[in-house]
DRENMARVO-348821 format. One record per residue: x, y, z of N, C-alpha, C, CB in turn. Coordinates in steps of 0.2 Angstrom, whole numbers, plus 5000, padded with zeros to 4 digits. Glycine has a CB too. Example, Ala and Ser with C-alpha at 12.3 -4.5 7.8 and 13.67 -1.06 7.14 Angstrom:
BEGIN
506649725039506249785039506649845039505749785045/506449895035506849955036506450005039507049975029/
END
This chain:
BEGIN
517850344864518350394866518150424872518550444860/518550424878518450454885518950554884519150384891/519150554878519550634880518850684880520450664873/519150714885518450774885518650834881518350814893/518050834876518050874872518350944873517450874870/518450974867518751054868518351094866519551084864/518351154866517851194862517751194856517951254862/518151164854518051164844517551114844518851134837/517051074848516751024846515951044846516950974850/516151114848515351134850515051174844515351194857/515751224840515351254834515051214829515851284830/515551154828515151124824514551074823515451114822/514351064833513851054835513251094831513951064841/513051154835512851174833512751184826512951214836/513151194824513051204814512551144814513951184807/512851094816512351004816511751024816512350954823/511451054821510951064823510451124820511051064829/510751154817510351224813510251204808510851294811/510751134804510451094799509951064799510751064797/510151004803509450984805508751014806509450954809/508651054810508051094810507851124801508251154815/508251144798508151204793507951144791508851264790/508151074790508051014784507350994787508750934783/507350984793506550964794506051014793506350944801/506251074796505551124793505351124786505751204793/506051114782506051114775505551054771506851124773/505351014775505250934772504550974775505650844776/504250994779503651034779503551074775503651064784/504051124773503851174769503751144759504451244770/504051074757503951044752503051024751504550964752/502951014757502251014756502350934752501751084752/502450894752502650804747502850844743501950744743/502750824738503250854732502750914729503450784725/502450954730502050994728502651044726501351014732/503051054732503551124732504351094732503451174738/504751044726505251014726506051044728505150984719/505751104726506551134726506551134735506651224722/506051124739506451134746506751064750505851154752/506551024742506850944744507650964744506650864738/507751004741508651004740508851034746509051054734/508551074750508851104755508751044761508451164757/508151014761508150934765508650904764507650874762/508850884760509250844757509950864760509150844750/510050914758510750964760510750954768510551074757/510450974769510450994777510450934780509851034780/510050884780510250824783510850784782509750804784/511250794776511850774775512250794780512150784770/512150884778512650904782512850914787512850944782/512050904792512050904800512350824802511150924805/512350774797512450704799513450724800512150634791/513550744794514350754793514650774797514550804788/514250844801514450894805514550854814513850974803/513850804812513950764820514650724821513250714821/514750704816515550644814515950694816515850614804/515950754813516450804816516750794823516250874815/516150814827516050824833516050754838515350874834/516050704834516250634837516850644836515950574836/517150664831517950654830518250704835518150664821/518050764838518450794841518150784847518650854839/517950734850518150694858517350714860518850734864/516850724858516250734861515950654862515850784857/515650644867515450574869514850554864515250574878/514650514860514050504859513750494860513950484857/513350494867512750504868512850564870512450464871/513050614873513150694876512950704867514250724880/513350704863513450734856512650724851514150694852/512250654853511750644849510950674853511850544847/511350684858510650684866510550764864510950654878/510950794865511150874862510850864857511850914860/510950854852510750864845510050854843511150814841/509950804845509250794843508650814849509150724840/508950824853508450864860508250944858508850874868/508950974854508751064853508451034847509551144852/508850984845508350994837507550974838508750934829/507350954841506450944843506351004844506150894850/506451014851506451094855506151154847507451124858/506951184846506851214839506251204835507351194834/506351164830505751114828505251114828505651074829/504951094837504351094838503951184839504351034845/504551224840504451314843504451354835505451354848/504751304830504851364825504351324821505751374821/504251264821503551254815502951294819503351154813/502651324826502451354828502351414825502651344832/502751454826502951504823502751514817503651514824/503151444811503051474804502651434802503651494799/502451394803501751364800501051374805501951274801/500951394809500451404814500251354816499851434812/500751294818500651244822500651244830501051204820/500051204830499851224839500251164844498951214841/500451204849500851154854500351164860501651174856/500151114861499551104868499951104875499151014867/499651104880499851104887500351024888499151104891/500150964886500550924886501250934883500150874883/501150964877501650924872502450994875501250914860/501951064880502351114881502851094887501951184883/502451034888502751014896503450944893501750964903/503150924887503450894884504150904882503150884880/504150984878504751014877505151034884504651074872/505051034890505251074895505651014898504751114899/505150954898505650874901506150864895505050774902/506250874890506650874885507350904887506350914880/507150984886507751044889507951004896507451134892/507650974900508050954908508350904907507650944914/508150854902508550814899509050814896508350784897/509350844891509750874890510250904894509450904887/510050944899510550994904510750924907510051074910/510150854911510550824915510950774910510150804921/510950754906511350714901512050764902511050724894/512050824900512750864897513150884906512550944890/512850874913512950874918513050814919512550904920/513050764919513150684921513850694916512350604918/513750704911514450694908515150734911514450724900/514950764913515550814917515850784922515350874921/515250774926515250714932515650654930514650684934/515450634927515550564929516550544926514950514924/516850594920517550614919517750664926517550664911/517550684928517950694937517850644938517750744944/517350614938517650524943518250504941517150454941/518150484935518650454932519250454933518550474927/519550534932520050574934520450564942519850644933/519850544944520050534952520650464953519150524958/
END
C-alpha cells in the first residue's frame, strides 16, 4: 500500500511498542519460570503489540517505516529500561549502538517522506 499514513496510525503504533517492551522486560522479570505469572503479561503483550502493528499496517503505514519504528524504540526502551530496572550495564560500544539505532530510525521514517514526494511528482 503506497497511501501515506494519517495520524491514526501512530497511536496505535506506539501502544505496539509500549507492549512490546513491557512483554520483554517482563520475560526478564519471570526469571524462567521461577516467577510465572509475568509469563501472562509476556504473553499478553506481545499478542497485543503484534495486533496493534496489523492495525497500523492496515491504516497505510508502510511496512518497513512501521516494523523499523517498532522494533528500533522497542531496543532503545529495552536496552534503557532493563538498565534502569534490573541494573544492567550498557557499555560504551553497545551506547554508541543505541544512538546508530535512533539515526536509523529518524533516517528510515525521513526517506519515507521523501521518497512519496517523489512519487507525487
Amino acid at each position: 500500500m503506497t497511501a501515506r499514513p494519517g495520524p491514526s496510525a501512530w497511536p496505535p503504533l506506539l501502544i505496539a511498542i509500549a507492549l512490546e517492551v513491557s512483554a520483554t522486560l517482563s520475560l526478564r522479570a519471570a526469571e524462567g519460570f521461577t516467577h510465572p505469572l509475568w509469563l501472562i503479561v509476556v504473553v499478553l503483550g506481545y499478542i497485543g503489540s503484534l495486533w496493534l502493528l496489523s492495525v497500523v499496517l492496515d491504516r497505510g503505514m508502510a511496512v518497513g517505516v512501521a516494523y523499523g519504528i517498532w522494533s528500533a524504540i522497542g531496543v532503545v526502551l529495552t536496552a534503557v529500561l532493563g538498565t534502569a530496572l534490573f541494573g544492567e550495564v550498557l557499555g560504551p560500544v553497545q551506547i554508541v549502538g543505541v544512538g546508530v539505532i535512533v539515526i536509523g530510525v529518524l533516517l528510515v521514517e525521513l526517506g519515507s517522506h521523501e521518497r512519496k514526494t517523489e512519487v507525487a511528482s
